[in-house]
C-alpha positions as CSV (number, residue, x, y, z in Angstrom):
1,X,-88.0,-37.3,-48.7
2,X,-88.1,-40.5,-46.2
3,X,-88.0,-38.2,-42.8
4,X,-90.7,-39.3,-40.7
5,X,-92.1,-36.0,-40.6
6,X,-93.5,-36.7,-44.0
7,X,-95.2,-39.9,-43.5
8,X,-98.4,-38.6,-44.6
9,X,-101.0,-40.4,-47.1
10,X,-104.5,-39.7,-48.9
11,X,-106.1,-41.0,-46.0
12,X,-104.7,-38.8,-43.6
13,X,-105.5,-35.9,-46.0
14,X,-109.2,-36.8,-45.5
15,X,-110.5,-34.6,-42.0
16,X,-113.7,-35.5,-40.5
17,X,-117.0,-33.6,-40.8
18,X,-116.7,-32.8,-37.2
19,X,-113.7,-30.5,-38.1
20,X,-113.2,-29.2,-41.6
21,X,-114.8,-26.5,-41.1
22,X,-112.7,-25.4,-38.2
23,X,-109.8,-24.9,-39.9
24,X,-111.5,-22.2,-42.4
25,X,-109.1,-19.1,-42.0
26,X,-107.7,-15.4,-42.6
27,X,-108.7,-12.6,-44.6
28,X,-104.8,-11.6,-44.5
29,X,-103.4,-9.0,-44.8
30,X,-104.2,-7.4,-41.7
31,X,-101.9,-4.4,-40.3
32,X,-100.9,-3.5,-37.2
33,X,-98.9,-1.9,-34.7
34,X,-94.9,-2.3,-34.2
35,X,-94.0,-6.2,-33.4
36,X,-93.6,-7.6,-30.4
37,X,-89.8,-8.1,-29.1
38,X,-91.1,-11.8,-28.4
39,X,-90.0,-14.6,-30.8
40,X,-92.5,-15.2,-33.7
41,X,-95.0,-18.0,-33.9
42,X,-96.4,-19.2,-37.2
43,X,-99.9,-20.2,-37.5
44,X,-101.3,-22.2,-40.3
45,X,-104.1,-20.8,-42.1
46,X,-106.8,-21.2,-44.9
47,X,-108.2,-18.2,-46.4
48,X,-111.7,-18.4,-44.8
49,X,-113.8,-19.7,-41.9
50,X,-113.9,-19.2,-38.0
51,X,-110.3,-19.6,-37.4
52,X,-109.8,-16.2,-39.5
53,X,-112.6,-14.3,-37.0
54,X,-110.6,-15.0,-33.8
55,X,-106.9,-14.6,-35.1
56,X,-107.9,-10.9,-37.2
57,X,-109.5,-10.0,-33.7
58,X,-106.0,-11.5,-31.6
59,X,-104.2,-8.9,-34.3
60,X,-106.8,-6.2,-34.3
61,X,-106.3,-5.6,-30.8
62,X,-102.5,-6.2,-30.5
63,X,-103.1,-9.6,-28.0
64,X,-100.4,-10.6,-29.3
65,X,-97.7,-8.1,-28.3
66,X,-99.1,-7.2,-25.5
67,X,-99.0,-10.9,-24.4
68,X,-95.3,-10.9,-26.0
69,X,-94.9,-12.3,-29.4
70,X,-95.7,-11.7,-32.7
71,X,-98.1,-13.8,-34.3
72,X,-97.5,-14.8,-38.0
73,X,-99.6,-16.6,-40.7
74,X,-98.5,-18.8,-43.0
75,X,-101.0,-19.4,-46.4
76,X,-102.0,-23.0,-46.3
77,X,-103.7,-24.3,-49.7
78,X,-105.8,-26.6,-48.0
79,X,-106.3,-28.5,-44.6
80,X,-103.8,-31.2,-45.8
81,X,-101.1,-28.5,-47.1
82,X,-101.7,-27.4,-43.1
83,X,-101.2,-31.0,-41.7
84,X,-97.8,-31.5,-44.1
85,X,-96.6,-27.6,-42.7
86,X,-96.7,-29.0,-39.4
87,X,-95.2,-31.9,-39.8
88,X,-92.6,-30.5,-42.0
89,X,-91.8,-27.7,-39.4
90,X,-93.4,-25.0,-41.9
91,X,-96.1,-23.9,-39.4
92,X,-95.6,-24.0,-35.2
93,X,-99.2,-24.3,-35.0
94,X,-102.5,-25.7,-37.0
95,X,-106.1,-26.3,-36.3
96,X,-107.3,-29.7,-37.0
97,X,-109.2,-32.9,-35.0
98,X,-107.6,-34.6,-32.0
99,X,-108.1,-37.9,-33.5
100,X,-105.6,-37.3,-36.3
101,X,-103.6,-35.7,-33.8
102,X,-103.6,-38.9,-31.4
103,X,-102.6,-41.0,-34.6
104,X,-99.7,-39.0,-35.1
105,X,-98.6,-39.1,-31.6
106,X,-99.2,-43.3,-31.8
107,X,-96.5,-42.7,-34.9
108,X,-93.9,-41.1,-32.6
109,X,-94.8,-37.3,-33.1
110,X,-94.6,-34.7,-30.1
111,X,-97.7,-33.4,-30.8
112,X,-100.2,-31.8,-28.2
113,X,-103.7,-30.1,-28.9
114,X,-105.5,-27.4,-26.9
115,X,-109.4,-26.9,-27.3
116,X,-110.2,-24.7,-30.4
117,X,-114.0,-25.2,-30.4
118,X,-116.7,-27.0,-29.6
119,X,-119.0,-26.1,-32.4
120,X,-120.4,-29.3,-34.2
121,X,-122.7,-29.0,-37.3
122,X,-126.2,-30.6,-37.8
123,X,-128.5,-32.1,-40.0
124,X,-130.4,-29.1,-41.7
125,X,-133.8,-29.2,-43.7
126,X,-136.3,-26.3,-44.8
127,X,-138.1,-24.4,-42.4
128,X,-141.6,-25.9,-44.5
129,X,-139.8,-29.4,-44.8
130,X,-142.3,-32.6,-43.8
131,X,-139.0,-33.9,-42.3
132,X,-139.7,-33.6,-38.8
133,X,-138.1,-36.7,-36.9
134,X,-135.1,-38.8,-37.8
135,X,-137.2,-41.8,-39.0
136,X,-138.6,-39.0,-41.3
137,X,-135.7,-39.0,-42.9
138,X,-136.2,-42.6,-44.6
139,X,-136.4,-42.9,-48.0
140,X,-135.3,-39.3,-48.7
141,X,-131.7,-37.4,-49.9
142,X,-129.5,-36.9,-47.6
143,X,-126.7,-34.6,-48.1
144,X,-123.0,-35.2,-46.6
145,X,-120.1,-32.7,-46.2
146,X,-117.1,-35.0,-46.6
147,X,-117.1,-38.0,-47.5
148,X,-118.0,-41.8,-46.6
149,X,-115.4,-41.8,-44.2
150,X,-116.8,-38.3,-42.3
151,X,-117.2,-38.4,-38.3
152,X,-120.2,-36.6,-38.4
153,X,-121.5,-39.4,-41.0
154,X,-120.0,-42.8,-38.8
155,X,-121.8,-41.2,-35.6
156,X,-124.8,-40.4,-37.3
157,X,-125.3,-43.5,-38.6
158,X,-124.7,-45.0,-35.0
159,X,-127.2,-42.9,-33.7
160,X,-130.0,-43.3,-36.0
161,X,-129.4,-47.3,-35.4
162,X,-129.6,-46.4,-31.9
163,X,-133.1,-44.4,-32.1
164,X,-135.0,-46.5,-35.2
165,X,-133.2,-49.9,-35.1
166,X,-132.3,-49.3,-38.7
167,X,-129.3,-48.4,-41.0
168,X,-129.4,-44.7,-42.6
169,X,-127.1,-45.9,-45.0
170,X,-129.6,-48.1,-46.3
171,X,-132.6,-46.4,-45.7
172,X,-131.4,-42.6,-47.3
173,X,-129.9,-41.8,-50.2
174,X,-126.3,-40.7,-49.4
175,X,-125.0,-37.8,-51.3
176,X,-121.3,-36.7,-50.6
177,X,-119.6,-33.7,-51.5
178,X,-118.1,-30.7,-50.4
179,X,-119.5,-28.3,-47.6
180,X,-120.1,-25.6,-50.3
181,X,-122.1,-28.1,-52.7
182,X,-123.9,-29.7,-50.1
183,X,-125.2,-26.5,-48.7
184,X,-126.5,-25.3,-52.6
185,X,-127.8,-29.2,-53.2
186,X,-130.6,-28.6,-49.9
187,X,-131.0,-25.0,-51.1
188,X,-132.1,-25.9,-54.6
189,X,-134.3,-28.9,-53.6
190,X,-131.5,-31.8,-54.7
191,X,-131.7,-32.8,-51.7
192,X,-133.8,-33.0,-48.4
193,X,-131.8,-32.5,-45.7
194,X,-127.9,-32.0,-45.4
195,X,-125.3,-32.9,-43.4
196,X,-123.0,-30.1,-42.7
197,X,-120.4,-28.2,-40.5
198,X,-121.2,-25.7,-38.3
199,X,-120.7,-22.5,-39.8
200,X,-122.6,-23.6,-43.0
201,X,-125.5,-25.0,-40.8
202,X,-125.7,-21.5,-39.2
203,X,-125.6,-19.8,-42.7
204,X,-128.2,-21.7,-43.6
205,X,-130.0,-21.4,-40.1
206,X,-130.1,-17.6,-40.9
207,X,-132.2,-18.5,-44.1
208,X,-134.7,-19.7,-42.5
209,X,-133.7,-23.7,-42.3
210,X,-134.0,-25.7,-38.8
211,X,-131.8,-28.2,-37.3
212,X,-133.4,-31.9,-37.5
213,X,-130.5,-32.7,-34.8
214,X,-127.0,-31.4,-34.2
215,X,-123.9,-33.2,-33.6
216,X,-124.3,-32.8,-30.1
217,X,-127.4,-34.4,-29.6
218,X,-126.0,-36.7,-31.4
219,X,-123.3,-37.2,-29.3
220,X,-125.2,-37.1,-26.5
221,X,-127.8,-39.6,-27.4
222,X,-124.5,-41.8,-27.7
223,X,-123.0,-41.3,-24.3
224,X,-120.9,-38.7,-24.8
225,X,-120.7,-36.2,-22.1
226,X,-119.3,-33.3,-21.6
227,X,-118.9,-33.0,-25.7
228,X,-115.4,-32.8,-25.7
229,X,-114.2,-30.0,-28.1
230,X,-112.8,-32.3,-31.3
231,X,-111.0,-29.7,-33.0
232,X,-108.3,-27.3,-31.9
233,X,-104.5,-25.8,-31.7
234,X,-101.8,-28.9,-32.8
235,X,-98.4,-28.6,-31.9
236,X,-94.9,-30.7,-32.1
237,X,-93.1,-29.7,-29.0
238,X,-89.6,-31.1,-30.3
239,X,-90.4,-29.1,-33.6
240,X,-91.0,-25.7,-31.6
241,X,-88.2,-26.7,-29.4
242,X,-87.5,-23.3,-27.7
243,X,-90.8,-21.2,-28.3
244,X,-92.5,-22.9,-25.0
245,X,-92.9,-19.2,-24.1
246,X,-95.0,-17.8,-27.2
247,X,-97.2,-21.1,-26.9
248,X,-98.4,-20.2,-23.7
249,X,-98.3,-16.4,-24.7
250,X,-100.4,-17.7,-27.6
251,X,-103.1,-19.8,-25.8
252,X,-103.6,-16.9,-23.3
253,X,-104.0,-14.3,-26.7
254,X,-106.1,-16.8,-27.9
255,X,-108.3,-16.9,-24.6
256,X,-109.0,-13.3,-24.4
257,X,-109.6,-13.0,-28.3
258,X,-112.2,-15.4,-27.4
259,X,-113.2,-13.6,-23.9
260,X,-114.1,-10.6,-26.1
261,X,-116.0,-12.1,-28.9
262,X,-118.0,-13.7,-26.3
263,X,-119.4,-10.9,-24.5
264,X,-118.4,-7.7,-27.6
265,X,-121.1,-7.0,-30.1
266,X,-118.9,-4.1,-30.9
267,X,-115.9,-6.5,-31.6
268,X,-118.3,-8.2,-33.7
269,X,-119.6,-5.8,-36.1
270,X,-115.7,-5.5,-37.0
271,X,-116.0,-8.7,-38.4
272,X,-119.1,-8.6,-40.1
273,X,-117.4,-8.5,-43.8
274,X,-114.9,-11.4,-42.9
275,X,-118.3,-13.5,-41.5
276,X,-119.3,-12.7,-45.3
277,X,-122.8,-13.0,-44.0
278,X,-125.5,-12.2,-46.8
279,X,-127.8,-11.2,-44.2
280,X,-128.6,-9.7,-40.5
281,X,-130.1,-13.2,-39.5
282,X,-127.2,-14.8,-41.1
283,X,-124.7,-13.2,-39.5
284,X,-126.6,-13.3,-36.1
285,X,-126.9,-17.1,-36.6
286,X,-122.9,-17.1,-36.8
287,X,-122.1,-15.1,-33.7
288,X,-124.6,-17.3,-32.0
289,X,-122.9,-20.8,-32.6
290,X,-119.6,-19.3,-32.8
291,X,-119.9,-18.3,-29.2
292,X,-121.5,-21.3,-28.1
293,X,-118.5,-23.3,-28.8
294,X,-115.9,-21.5,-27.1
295,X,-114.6,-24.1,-25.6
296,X,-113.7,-23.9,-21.3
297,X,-110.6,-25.3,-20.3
298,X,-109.7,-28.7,-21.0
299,X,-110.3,-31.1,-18.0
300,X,-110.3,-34.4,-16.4
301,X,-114.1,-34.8,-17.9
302,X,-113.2,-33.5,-21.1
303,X,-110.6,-36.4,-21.7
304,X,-112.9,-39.0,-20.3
305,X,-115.6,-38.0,-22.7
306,X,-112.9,-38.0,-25.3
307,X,-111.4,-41.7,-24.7
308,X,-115.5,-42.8,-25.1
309,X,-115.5,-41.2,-28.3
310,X,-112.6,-42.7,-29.9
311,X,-113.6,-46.0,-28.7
312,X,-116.8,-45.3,-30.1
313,X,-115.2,-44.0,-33.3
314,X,-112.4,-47.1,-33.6
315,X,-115.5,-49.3,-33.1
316,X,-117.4,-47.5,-35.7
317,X,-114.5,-47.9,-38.2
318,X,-113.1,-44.7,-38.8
319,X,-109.8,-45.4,-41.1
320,X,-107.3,-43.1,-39.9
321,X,-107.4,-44.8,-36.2
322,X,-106.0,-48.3,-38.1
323,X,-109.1,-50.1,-36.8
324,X,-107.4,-49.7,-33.7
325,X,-104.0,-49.5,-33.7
326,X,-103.9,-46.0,-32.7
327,X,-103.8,-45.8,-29.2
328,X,-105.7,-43.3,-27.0
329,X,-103.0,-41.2,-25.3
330,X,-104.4,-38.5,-22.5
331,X,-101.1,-36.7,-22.5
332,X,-101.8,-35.2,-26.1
333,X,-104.3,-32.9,-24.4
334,X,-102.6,-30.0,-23.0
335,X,-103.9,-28.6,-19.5
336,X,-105.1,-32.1,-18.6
């Protein structure tokens, strides 16, 4: 096909570390009481991950009819598959980073994003590690999730320069590889510290590992404040042309799923086999940075802090802003 809708290459395929893990979904099929009389809206999913938590407690409590629509999944292979079902109109809705968002929207696409979460991941090492500072870090294995091209990786590297003076990349031994591999690499000793997303941080947090430094000190330490959440709901509004209605209905599902599983230990203990937590610590170490990055509203601040951070990001290099060609455009944020 030559639409435009299908203007997608490797590189676009390849998410940042800041986000991946995001866009982990369901543990379909779930059942549930009569649908809504609403109109449908279909939300692209992964088999695994946060995502899955929220939506299965949206269903499990009927937020969706009672706000007046039926929420639908649709099976996504992979993050790309989801990025191509947007685009191709096979999903309303994804999760996935604002910054591939905002190059889309430079290409012409109605796309608009509302905040998802503001969970980051961290660098992780053994509880006994001698790793105690960054500068420790020198000379040691350092495991990525992603790949050379990873957010999480660009801003690290800008924030190590920024502490020691020195390049990481130069200085560690860089190991890339998918979240799952990284995350048995530090657990078997291959390497010394890792690089991860959030939820495997906090798996590994629950086994006794500590955070060197998380993505948001790391985003702090580089100016960025309030961390803006990176990842969240995408959108084309010419593609879901007519279901204006069941997107608010959906964000305001969406916002009380989230209003529960922020104050509901009940509501969480539901979830406890989808969190497929091998352990009470574990799965106490998910709740825990699950809730912390439930993300407010999006504001005035929030975009700020965002327009510093793709600045920061186009000045870093990262490949699917076009060295700059993408241009930051505030009206992709809804609520703004």
């Amino acid at each position: 096909m030559t639409n435009k809708a299908f203007r997608i290459n490797r590189r676009d395929l390849l998410i940042g570390g800041l986000s991946s893990a995001a866009v982990l979904a369901l543990p379909w099929p779930i059942s549930g009481p009569a649908f809504a009389a609403g109109g449908k809206l279909r939300i692209g999913s992964l088999k695994f991950g946060s995502l899955g938590w929220l939506l299965k407690t949206v269903l499990d409590e009927g937020l969706d009819k009672k706000e007046g629509f039926e929420l639908v999944p649709v099976d996504m292979a992979n993050t790309g598959a989801a990025k191509i079902g947007l685009l191709s109109g096979d999903a309303d809705v994804i999760v996935s980073d604002w910054p591939w968002a905002m190059r889309q929207r430079s290409e012409g696409e109605a796309v608009r994003f509302a905040p998802y979460s503001s969970a980051l991941g961290a660098v992780m090492v053994s509880g006994d590690s001698p790793i105690k500072t960054l500068g420790d870090l020198e000379g040691k294995r350092l495991g990525v999730a992603g790949s050379a091209l990873d957010k999480s990786w660009l801003l690290l590297q800008a924030y190590f320069r920024k502490e020691t003076g020195k390049d990481l990349a130069s200085v560690v031994s860089p190991i890339f590889g998918a979240a799952p591999l990284i995350t048995e690499q530090v657990r078997q000793g291959r390497v010394d510290a890792a690089l991860n997303f959030w939820t495997f941080s906090a798996r590994l947090k629950g086994e006794g590992y500590r955070e060197l430094v998380s993505m948001d000190d790391v985003l702090a330490g580089l100016g960025i404040n309030p961390t803006p959440s990176l990842v969240g709901f995408i959108w084309d509004e010419k593609k879901i042309a007519g279901k204006e209605a069941e997107i608010k209905m959906f964000l305001s599902a969406i916002r009380k799923g989230n209003e529960l599983l922020a104050t509901s230990d009940a509501a969480w203990e539901r979830l406890k086999p989808a969190t497929r937590a091998q352990s009470d610590a574990e799965f106490e170490a998910l709740k825990a940075y699950y809730r912390s990055g439930i993300p407010n509203s999006w504001s005035a601040d929030q975009t700020a802090a965002a327009e510093k951070l793709f600045n920061l990001l186009v000045q870093l290099g990262e490949k699917t802003l076009d060295g700059g060609k993408v241009k930051f455009d505030p009206a992709l944020f809804h609520g703004a």
